[in-house]
Backbone as a ProteinNet text record, in pm:
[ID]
protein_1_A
[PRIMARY]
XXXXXXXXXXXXXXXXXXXXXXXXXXXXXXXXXXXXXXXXXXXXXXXXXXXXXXXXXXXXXXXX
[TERTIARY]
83.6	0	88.1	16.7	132.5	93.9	135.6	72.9	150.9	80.5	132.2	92.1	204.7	162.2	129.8	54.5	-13.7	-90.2	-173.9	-271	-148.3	-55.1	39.5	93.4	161.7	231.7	112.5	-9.8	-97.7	-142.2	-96.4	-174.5	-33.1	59	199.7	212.7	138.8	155.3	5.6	-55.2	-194.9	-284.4	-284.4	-314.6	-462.4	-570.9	-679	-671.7	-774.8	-750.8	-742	-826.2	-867.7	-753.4	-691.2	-574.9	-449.8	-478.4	-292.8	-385.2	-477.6	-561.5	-578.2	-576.3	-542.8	-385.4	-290.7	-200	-150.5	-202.7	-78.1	-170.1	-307.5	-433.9	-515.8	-542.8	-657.9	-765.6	-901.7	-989.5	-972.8	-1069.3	-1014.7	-1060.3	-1181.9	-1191.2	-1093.4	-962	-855.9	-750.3	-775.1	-675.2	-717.3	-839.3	-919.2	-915	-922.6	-867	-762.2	-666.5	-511.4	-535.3	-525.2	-486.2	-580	-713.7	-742.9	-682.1	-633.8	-545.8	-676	-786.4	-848	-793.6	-679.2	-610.2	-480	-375.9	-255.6	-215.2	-127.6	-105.4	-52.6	-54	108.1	174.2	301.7	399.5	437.4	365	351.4	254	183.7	112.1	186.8	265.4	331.6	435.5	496.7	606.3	568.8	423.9	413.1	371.3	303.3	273.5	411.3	509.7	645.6	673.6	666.4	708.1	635.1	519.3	461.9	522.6	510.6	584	725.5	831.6	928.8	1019	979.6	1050.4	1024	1141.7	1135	968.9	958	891.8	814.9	979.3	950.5	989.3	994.1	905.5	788.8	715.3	574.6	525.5	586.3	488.1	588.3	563.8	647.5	518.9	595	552.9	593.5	446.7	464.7	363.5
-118.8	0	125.1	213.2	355.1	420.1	460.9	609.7	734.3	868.2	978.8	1101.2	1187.4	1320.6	1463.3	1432.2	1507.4	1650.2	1596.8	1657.3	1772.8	1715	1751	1849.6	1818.2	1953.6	2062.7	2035.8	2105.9	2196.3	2168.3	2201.5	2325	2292.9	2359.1	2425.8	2465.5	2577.6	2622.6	2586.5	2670.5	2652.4	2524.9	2495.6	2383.9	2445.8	2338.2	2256.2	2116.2	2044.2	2071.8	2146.9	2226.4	2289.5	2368.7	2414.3	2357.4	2263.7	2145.2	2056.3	2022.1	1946.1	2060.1	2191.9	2280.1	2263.2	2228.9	2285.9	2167.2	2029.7	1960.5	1857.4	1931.7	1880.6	1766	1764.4	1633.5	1722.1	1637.3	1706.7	1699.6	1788.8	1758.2	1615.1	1564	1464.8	1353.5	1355.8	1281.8	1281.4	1417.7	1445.5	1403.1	1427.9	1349.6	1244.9	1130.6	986.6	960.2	1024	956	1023.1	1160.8	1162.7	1054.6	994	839.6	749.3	773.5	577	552.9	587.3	513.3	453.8	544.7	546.2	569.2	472.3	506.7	604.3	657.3	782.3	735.7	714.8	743.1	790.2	752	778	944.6	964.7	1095.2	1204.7	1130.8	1192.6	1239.8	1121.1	1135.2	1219	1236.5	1344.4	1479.9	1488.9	1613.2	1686.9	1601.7	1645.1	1695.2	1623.8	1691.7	1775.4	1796.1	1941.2	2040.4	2011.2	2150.5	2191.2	2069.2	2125.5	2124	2106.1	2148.8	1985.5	1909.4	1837.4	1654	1552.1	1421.6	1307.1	1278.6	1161.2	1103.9	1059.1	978.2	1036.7	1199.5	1244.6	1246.9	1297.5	1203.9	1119	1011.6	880.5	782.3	684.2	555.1	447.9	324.7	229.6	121.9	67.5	23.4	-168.4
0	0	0	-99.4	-26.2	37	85.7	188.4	137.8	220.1	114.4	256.5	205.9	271.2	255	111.9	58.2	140.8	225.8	307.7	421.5	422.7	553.6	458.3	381.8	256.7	230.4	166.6	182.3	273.4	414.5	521.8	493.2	524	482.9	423.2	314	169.3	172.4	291.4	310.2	186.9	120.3	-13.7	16.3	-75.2	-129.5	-177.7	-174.9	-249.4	-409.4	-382.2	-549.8	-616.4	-548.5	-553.7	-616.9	-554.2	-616.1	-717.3	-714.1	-829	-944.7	-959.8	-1061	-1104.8	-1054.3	-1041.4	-1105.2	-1055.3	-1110	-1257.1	-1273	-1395.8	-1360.9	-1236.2	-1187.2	-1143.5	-1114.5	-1014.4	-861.5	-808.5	-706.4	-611.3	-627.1	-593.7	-617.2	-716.9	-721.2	-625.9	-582.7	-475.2	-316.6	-314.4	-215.7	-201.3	-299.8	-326.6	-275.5	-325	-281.2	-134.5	-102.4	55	145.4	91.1	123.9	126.8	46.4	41.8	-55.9	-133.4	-205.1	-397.9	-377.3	-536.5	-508.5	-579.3	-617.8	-761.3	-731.8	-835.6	-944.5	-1074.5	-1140.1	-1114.3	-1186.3	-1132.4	-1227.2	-1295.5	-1366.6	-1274	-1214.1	-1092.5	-968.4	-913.5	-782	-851	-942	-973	-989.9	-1042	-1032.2	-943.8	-844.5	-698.2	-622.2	-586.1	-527.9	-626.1	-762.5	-810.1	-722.8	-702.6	-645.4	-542.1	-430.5	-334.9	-303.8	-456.6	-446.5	-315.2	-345.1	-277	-343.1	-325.8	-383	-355.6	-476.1	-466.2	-346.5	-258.7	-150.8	-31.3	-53.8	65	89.2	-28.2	-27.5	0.6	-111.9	-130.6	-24	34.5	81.7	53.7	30.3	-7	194.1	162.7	335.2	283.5
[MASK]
++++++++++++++++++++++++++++++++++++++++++++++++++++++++++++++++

């Protein structure tokens, strides 16, 4: 399973879901998904998510 700290970076850059789901071309209910655990990202996904916040992959994502 992965887990992710999406929601925690977010909370961090004072950012919506809507917000980073503009930002990196999903809706936002996608982004809602993953900070669930209900969807894993691509890996074109999980990369463009740490672009936003400017930091690796697997500060994000870990695989558990």
């Amino acid at each position: 399973m992965i887990k992710n700290r999406i929601k925690e970076y977010r909370a961090k850059y004072d950012m919506k879901q809507d917000d980073l789901a503009k930002l990196v071309g999903v809706r936002r209910e996608t982004i809602g998904n993953l900070e669930k655990g209900r969807y894993n990202p691509s890996l074109v996904l999980a990369w463009n998510i740490a672009k936003v916040f400017d930091v690796t992959i697997e500060e994000i994502f870990t695989v558990e």
